[in-house]
Backbone bond lengths (Angstrom), bond angles and torsions (degrees), N, CA, C in turn:
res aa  C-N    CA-C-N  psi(-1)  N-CA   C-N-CA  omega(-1)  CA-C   N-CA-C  phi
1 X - - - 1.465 - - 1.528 109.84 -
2 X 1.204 109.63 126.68 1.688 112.67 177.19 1.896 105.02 -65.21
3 X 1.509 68.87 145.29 1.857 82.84 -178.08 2.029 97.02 -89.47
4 X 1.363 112.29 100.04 0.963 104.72 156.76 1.747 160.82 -87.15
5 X 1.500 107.62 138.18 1.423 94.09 174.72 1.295 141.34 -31.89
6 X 1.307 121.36 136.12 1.852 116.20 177.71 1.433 100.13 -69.89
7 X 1.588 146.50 156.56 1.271 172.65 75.21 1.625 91.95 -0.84
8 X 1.530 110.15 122.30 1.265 132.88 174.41 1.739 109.60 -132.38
9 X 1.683 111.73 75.01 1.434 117.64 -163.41 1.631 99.13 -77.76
10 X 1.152 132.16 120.22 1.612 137.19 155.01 1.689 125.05 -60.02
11 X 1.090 126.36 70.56 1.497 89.20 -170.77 2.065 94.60 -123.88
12 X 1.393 104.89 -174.09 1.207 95.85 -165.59 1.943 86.53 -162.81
13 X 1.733 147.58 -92.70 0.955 112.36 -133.02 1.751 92.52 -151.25
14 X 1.097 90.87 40.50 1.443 116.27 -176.87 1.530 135.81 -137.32
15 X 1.391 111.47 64.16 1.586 126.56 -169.18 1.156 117.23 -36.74
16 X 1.685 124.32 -69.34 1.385 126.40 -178.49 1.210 113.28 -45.89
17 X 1.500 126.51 -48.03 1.293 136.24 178.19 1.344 101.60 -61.17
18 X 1.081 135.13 -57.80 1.277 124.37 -163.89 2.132 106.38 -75.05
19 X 1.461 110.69 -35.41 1.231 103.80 155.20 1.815 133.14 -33.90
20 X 1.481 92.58 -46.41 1.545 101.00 -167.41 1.441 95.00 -65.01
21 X 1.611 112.91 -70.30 1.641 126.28 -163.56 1.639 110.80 -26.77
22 X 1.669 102.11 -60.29 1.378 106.44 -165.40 2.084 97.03 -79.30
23 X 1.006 118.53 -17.39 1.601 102.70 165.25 1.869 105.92 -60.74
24 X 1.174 123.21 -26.90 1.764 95.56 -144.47 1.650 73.86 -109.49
25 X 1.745 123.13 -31.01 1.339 111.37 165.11 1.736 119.00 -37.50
26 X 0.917 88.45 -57.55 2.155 107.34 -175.91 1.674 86.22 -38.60
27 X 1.344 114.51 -58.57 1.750 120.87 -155.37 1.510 113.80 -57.38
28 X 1.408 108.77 -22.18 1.366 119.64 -167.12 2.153 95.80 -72.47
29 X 1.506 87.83 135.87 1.731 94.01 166.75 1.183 148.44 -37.53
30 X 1.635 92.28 -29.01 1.785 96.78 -179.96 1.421 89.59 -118.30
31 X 1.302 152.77 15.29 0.933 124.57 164.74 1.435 133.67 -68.22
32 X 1.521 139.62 28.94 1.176 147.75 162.48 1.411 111.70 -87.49
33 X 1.357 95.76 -38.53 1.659 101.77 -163.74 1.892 90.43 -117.57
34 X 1.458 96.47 61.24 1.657 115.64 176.42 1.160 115.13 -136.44
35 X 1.166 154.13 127.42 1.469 163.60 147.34 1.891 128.81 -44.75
36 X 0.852 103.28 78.19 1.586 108.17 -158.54 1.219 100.05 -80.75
37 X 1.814 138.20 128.72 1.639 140.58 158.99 1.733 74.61 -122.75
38 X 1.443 72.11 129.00 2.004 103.37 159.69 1.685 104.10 -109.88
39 X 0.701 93.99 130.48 1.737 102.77 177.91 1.433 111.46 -106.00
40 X 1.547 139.87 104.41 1.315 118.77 -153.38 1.904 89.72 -119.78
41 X 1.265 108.90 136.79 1.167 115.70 -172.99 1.894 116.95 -76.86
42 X 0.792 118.68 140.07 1.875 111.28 174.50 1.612 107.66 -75.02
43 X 1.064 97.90 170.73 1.491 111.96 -155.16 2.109 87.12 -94.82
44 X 1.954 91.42 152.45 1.197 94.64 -170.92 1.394 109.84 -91.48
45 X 1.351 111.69 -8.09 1.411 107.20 -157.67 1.957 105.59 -177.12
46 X 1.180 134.28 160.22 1.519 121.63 -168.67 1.108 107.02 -56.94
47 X 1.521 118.93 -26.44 1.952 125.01 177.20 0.973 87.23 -66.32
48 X 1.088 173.22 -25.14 1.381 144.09 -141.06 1.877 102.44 -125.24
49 X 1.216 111.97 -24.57 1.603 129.03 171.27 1.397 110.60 -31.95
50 X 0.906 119.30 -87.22 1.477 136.85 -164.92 1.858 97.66 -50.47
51 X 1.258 115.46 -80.34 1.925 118.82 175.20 1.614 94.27 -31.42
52 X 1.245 135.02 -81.93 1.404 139.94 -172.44 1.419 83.61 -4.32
53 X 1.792 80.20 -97.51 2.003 103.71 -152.87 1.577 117.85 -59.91
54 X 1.797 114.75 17.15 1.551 129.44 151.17 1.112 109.42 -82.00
55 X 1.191 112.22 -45.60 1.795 117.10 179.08 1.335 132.00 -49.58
56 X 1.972 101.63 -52.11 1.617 131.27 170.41 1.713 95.05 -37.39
57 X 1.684 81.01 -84.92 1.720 96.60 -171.34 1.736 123.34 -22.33
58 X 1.600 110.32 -36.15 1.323 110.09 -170.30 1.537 104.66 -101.13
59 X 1.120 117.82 -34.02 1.537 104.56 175.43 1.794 109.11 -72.74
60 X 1.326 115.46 -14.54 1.721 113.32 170.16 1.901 102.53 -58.60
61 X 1.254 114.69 -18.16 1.608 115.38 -177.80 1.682 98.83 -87.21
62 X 1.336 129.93 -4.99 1.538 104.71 -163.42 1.339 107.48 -59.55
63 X 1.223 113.84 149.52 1.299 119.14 153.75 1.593 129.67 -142.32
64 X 1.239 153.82 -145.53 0.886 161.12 162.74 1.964 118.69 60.38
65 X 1.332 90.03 46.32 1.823 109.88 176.28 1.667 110.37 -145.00
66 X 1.092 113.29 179.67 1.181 125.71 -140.89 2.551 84.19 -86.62
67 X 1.332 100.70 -52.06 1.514 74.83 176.87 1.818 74.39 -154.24
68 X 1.241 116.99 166.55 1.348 102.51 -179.77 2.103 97.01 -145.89
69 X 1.280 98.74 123.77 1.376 109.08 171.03 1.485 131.53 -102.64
70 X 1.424 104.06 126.12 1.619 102.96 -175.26 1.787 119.38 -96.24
71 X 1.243 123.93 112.12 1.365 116.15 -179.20 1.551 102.46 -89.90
72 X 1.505 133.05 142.31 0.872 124.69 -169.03 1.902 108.34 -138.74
73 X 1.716 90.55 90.82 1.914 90.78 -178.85 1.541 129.20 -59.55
74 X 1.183 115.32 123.55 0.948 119.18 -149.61 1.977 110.46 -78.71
75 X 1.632 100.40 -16.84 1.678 120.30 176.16 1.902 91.00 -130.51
76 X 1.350 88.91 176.76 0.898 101.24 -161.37 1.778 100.66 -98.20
77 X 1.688 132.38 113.91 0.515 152.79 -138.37 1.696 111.92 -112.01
78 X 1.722 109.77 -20.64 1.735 114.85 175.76 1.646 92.39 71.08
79 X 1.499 90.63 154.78 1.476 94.06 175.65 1.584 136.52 -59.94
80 X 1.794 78.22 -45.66 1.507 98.83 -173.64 1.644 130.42 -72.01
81 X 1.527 114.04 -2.23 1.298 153.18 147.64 1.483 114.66 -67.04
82 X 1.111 119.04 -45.42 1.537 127.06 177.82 0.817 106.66 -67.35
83 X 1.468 127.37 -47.64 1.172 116.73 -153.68 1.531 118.45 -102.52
84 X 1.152 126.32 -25.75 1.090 164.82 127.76 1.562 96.50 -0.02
85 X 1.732 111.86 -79.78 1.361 122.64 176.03 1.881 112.65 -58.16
86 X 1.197 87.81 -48.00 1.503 89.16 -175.89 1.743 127.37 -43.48
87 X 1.577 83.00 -55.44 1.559 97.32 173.62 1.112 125.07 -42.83
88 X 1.681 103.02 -66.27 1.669 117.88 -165.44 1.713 102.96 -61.86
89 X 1.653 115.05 -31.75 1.639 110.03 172.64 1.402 102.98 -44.49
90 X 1.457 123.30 -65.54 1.801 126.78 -156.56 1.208 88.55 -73.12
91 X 1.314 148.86 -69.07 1.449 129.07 -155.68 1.608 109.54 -59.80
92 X 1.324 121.89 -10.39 1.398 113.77 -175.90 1.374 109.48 -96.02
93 X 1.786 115.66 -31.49 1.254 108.22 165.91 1.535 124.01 -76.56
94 X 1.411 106.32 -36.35 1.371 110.08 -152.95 2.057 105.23 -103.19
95 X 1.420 97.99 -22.43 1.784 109.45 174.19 1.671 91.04 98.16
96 X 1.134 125.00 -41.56 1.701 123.08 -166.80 1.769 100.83 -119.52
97 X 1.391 93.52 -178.73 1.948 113.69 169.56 1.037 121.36 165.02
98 X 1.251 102.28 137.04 1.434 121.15 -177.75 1.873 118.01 -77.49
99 X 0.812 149.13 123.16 1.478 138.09 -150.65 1.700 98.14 -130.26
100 X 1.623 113.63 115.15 1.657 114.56 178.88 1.469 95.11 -125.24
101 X 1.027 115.13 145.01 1.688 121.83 147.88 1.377 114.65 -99.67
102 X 1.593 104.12 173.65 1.522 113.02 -171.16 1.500 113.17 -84.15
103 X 1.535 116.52 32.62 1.267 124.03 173.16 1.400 137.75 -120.95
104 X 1.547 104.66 6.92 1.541 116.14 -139.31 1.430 89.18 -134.75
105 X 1.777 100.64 125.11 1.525 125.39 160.78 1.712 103.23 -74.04
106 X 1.275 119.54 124.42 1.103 118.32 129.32 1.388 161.70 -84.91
107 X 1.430 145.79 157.14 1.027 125.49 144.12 1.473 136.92 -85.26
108 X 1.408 104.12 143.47 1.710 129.89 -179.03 1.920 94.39 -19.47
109 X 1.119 121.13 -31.34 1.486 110.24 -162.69 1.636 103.31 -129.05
110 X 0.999 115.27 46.65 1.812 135.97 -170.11 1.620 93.68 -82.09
111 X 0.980 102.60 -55.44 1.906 124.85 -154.68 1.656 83.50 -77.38
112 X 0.995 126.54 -48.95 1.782 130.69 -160.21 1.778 99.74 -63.44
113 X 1.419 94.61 -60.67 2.005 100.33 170.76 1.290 95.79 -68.52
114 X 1.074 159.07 -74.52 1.480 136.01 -140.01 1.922 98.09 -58.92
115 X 1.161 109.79 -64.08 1.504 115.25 -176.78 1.790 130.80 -40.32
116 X 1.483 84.81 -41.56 1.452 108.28 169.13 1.790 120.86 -76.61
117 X 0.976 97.07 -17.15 1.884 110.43 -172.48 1.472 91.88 -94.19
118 X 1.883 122.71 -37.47 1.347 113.48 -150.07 1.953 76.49 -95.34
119 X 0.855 138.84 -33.71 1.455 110.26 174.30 1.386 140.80 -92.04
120 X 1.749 101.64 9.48 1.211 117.07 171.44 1.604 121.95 -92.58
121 X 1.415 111.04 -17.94 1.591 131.01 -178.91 1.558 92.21 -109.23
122 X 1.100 136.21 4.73 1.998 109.84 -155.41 1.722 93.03 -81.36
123 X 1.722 134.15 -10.57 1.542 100.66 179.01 1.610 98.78 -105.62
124 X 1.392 124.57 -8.99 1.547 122.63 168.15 1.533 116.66 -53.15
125 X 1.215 130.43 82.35 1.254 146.08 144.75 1.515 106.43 -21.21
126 X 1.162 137.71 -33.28 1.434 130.33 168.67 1.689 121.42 -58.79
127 X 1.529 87.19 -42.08 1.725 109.85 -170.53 1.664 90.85 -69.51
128 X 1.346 110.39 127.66 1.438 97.71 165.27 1.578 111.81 -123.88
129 X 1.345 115.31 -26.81 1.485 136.57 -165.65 2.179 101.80 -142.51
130 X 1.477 72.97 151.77 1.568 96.49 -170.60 1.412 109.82 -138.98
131 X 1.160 127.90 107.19 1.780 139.40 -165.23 1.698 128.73 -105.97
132 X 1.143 128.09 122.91 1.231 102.45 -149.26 1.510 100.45 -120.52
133 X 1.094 115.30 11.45 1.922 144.81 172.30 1.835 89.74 -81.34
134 X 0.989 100.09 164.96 1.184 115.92 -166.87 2.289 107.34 -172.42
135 X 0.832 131.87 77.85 1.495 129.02 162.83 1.030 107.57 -27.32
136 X 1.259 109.33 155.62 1.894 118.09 -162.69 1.863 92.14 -111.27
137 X 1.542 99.09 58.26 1.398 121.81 148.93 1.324 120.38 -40.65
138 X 1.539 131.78 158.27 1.666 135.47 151.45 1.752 99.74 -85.89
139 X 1.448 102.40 107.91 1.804 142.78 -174.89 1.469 93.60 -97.46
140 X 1.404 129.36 -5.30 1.462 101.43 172.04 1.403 124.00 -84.65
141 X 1.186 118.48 152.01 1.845 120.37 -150.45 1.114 138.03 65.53
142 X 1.458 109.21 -18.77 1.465 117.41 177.65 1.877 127.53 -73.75
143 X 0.999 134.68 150.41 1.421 112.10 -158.80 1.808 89.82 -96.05
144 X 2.120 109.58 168.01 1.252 103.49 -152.64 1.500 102.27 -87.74
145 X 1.618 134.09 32.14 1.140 119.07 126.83 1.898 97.45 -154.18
146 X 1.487 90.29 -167.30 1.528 86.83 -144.64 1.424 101.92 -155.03
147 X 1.717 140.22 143.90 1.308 128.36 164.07 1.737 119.93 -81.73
148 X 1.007 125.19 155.40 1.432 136.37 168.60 1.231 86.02 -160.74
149 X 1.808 85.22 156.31 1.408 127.70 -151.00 1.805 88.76 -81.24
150 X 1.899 104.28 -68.65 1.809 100.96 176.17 1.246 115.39 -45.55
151 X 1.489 102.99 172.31 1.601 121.98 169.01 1.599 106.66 -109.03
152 X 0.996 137.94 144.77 1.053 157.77 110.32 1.778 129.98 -16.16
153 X 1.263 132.59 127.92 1.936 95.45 -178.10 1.494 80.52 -135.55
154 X 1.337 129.86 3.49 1.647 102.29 169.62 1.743 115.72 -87.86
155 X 1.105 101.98 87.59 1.429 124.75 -167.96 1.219 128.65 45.98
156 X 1.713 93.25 131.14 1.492 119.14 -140.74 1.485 106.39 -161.18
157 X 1.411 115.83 148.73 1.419 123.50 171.79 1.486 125.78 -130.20
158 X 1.618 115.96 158.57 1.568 102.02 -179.58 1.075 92.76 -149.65
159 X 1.566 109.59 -171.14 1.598 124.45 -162.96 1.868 86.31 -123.02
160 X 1.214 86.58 165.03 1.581 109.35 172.90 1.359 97.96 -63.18
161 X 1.431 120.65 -80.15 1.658 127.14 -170.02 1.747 104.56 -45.78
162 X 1.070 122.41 6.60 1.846 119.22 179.06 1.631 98.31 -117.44
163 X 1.147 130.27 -61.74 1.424 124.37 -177.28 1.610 104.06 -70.86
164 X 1.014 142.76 -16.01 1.368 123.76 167.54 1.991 110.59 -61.80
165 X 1.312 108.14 -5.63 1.527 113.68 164.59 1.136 115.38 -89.09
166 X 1.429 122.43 -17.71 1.515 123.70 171.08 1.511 100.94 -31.04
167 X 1.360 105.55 143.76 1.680 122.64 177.92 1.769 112.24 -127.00
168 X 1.091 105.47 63.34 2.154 84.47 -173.76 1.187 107.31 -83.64
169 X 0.886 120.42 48.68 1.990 119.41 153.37 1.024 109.49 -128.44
170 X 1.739 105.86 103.01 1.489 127.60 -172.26 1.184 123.81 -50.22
171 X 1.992 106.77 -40.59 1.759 102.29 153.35 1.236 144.28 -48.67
172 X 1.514 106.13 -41.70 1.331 120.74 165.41 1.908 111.26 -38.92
173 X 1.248 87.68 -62.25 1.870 93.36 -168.53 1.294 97.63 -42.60
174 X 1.349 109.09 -63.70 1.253 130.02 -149.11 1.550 118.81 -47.46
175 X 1.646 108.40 -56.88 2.070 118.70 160.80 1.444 102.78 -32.26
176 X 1.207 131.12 -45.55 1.397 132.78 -164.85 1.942 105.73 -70.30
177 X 1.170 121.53 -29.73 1.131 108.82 -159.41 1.747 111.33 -94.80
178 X 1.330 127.33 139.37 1.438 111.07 168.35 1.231 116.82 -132.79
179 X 1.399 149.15 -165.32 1.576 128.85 -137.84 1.878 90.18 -89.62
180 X 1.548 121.15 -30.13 1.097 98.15 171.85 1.733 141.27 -62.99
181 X 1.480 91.88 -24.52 1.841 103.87 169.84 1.468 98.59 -86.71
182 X 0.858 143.83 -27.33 1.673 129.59 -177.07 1.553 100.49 -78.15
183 X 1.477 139.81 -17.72 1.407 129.47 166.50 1.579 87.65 -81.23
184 X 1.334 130.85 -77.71 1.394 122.97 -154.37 1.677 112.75 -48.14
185 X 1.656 116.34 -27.29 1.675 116.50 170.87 1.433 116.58 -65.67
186 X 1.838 109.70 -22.78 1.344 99.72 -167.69 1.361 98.58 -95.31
187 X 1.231 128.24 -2.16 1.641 110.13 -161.85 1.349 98.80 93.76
188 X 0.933 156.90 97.97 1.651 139.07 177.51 0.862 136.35 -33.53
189 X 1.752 90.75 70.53 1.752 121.62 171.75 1.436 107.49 90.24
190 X 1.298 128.68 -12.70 1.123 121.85 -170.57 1.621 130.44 -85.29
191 X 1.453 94.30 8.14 1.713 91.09 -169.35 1.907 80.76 -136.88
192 X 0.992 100.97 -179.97 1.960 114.35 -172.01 1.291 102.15 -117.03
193 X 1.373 112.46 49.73 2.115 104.50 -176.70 1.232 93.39 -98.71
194 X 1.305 135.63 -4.62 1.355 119.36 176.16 1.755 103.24 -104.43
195 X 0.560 118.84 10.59 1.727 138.93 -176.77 1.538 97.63 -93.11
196 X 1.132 113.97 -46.79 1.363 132.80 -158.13 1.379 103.46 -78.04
197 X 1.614 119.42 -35.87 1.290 133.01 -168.95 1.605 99.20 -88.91
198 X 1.851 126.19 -49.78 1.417 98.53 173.38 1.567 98.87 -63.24
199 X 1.119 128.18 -54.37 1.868 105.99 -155.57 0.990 121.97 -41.17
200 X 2.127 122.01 -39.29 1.224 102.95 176.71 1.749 128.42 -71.87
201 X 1.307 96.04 -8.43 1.798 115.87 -176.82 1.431 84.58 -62.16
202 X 1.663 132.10 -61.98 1.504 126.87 -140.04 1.931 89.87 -87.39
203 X 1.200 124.98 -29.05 1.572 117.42 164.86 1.818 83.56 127.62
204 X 1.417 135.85 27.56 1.580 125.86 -168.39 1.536 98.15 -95.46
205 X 1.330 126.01 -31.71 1.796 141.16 -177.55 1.976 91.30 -106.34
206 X 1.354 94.22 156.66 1.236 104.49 150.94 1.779 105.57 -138.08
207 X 1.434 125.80 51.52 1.124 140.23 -161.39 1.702 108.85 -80.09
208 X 1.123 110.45 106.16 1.918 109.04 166.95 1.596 104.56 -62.71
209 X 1.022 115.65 -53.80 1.573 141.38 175.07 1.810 96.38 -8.12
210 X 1.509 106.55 -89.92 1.533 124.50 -163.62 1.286 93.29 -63.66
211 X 1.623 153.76 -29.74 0.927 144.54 172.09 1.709 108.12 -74.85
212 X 0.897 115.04 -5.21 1.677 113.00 -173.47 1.796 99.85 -105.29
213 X 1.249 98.53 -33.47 2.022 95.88 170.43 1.634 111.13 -86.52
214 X 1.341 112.87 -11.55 1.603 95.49 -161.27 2.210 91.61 -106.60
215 X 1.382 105.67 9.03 1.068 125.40 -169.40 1.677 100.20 -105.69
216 X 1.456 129.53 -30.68 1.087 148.14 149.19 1.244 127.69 -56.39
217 X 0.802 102.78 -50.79 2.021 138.47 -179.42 1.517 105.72 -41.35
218 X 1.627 91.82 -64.78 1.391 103.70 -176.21 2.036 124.60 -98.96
219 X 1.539 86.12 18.31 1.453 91.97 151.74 1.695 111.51 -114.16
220 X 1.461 103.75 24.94 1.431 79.20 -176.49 1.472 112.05 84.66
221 X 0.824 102.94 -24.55 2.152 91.22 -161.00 1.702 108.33 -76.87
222 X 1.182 110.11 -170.46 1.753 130.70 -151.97 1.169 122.83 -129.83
223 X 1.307 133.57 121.05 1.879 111.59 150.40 1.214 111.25 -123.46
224 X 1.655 70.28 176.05 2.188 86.04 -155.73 1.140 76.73 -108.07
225 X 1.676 103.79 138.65 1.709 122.66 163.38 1.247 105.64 -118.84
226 X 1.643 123.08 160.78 1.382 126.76 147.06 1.766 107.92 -65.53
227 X 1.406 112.65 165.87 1.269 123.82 157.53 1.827 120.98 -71.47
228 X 1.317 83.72 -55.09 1.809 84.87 174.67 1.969 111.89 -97.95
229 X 0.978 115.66 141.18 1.134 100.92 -170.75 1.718 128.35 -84.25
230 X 1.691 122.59 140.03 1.310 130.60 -168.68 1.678 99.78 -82.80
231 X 1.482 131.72 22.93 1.607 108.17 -157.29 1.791 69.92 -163.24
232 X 1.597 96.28 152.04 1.362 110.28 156.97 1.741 121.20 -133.36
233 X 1.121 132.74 98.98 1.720 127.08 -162.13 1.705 81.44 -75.39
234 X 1.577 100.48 115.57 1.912 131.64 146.35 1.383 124.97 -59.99
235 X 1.708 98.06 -22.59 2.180 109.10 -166.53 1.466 110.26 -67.79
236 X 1.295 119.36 -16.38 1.221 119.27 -159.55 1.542 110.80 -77.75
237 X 1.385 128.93 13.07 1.231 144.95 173.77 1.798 98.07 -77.41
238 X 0.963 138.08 41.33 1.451 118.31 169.79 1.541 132.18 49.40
239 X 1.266 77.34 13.72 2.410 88.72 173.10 1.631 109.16 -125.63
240 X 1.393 103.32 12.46 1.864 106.71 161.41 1.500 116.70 -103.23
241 X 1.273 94.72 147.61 1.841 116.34 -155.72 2.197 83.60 -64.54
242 X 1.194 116.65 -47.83 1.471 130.18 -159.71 1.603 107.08 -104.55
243 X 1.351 130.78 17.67 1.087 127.74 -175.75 1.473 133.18 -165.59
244 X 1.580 114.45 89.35 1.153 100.10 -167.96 1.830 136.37 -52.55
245 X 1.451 119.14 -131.92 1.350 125.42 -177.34 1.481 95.91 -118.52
246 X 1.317 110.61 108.46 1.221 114.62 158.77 2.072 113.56 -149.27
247 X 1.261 102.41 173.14 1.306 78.78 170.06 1.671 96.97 -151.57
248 X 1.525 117.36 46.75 1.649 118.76 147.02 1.353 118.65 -57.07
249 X 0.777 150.69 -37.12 1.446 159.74 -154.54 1.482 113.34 -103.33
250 X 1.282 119.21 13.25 1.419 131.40 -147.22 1.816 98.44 -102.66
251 X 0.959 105.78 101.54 1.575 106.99 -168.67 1.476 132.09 -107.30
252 X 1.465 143.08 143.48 1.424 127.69 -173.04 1.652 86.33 -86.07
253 X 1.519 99.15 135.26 1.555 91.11 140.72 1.505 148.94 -123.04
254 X 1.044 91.46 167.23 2.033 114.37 -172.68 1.443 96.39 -42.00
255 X 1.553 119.99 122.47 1.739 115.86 164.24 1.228 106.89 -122.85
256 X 1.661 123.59 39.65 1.129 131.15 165.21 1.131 105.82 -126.01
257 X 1.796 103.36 136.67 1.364 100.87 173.11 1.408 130.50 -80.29
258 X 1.394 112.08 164.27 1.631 113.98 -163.00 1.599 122.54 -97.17
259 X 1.214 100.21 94.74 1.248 118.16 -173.36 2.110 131.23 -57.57
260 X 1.920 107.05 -15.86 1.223 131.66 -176.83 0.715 122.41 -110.91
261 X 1.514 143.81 136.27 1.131 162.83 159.14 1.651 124.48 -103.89
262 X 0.834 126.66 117.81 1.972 110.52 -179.44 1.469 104.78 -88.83
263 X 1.274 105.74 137.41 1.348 127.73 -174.99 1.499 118.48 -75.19
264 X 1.526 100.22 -33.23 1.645 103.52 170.31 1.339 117.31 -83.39
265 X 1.495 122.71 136.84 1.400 123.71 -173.25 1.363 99.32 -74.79
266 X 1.365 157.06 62.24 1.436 149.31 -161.39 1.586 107.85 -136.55
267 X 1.434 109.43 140.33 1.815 95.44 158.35 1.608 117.25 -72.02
268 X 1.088 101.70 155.43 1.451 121.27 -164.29 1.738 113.67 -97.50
269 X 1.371 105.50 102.31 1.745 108.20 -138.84 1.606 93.34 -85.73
270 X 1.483 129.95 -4.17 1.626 124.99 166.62 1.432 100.48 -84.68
271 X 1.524 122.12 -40.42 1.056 96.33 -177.13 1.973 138.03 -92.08
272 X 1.642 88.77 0.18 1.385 124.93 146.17 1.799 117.19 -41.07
273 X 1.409 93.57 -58.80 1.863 100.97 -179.63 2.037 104.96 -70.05
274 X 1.335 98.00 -36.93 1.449 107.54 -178.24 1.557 131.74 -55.57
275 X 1.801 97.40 -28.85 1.507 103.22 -178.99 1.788 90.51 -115.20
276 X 0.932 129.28 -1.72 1.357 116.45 171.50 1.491 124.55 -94.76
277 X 1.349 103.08 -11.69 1.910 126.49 162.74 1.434 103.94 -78.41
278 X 0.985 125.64 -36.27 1.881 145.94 174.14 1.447 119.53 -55.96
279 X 1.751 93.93 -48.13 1.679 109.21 -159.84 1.926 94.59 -91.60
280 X 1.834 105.41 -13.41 1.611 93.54 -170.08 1.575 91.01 -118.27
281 X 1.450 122.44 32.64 1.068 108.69 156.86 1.531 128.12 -132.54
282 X 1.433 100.76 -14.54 1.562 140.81 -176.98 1.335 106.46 -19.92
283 X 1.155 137.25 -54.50 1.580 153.49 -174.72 1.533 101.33 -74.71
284 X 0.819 121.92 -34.07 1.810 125.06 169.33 1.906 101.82 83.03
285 X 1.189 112.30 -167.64 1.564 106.34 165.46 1.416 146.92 -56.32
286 X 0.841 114.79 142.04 1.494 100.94 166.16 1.460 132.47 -13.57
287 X 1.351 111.45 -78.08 1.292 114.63 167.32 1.475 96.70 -33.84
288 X 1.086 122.51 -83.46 1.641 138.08 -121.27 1.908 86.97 -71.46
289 X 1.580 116.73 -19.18 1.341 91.81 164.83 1.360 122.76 -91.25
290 X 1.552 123.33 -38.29 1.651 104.28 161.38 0.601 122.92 -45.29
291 X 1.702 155.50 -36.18 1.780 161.21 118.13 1.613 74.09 25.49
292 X 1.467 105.54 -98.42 1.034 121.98 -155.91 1.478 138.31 -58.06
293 X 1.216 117.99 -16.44 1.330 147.18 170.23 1.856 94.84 -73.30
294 X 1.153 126.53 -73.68 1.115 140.17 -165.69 1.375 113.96 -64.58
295 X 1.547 126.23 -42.36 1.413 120.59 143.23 1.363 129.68 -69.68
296 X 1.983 121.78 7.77 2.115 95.78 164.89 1.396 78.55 -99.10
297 X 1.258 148.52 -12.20 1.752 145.18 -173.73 1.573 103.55 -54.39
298 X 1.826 128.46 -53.77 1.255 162.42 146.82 1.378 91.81 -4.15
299 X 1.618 126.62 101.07 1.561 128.40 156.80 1.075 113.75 -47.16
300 X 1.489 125.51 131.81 1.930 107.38 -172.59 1.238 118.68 -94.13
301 X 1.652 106.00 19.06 1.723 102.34 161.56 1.462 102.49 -89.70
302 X 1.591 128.37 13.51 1.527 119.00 -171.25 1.372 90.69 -96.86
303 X 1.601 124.35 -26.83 1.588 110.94 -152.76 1.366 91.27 -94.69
């Protein structure tokens, strides 16, 4: 019998969303013989009261996993605090974890790749993170999973021996980096992760996320992605605390399970060109971003 990962669900002030997640979670194969902690965040403010204690109430119904635990913060704790705590609890009890937020479609075979990835990498010291998001990249030729250097955080897993490198002191990271690692962190220039690292320095992010890749980064270490993606992020509707309305990122997903692994511990230099053609084109044209600018502006009782 596989020794499985704990389920480390995030959610905080968003019912439907959190309805959906844990439905397509439930759907996944091993989730009976899965360990579910929901970590439910406290409310920030009296707006936030009422969604909370909708949320509580409905995740007190989960069912259909192996035993399922509710932690229930009593203030309001931010994500990156939650999660932060959350994690390092399961990796200390359990050695591994599976990491969901209250935004994320899965697929039926999510739990099967995370489990299978976390015991096929668990003595590779390179491998530190395992991502189950995937950008709606060009996947043709590429094999069906793959290393890159970033992480991914719309669901994702790690080992104990990888987050004990976690670094959250943004200064800390930061002495370490010089203009040659800030091109090699961004992709060469093409993505804003070093953007990401002053904002949270100046207080504009409060992101665990960019501190958890640039904490990777600079050990050297790896994640393994699929090509097509096992996860779909739903938040991007304009009701997440960290994410506006957009829908680039908007992905089909994979309902086959993932049968590959690459044997070489290496990043994967096609699929290197693949998300860095992605990351410098992502926003599309001109037009197509005032398009877009001008429709999340659009009150959505107009559309």
């Amino acid at each position: 019998m596989q020794n499985l990962a704990p389920i480390a669900l995030f959610v905080f002030n968003r019912p439907e969303h959190t309805r959906r997640t844990i439905k397509f979670l439930r759907q996944n194969l091993l989730a009976n013989e899965t360990r579910l902690f929901i970590f439910s965040d406290g409310a920030e403010d009296q707006r936030d009261f009422v969604k909370v204690n909708e949320v509580r109430e409905q995740i007190f119904r989960t069912e259909g996993f192996k035993s399922v635990e509710i932690i229930e913060r009593p203030r309001n704790f931010g994500l990156a605090n939650s999660i932060i705590t959350g994690v390092s609890r399961l990796v200390n009890e359990y050695g591994k974890v599976i990491v969901i937020e209250d935004d994320l479609i899965t697929s039926p075979h999510t739990l099967q790749y995370f489990n299978d990835a976390l015991t096929a990498f668990e003595k590779e010291e390179r491998v530190m993170h395992i991502g189950a998001y995937m950008y709606p990249i060009d996947y043709s030729g590429l094999p069906e999973t793959f290393f890159f250097r970033a992480a991914t955080s719309w669901g994702w897993a790690t080992w104990k021996r990888a987050w004990k490198d976690f670094e959250p002191d943004i200064d800390v990271l930061m002495a370490d980096f010089d203009q040659q690692k800030k091109n090699l962190f961004s992709i060469d220039g093409t993505m804003n992760y070093w953007k990401q690292m002053t904002d949270f320095k100046s207080g504009k992010n409060n992101s665990w996320a960019i501190r958890w890749y640039a904490s990777m980064f600079l050990k050297g270490g790896l994640s393994i992605n699929p090509s097509q993606s096992l996860v779909n992020n739903i938040g991007h509707d304009g009701t997440g605390v960290h994410s506006g309305t957009t829908e680039i990122f908007t992905v089909a997903i994979q309902h086959k399970p993932v049968r590959y692994f690459p044997t070489e511990i290496s990043e994967n230099p096609y699929a290197y060109e693949a998300l860095k053609n992605y990351f410098k084109n992502r926003k599309g044209s001109i037009w197509a971003r005032i398009a877009r600018y001008l429709n999340q502006r659009t009150p959505r009782w107009t559309r």
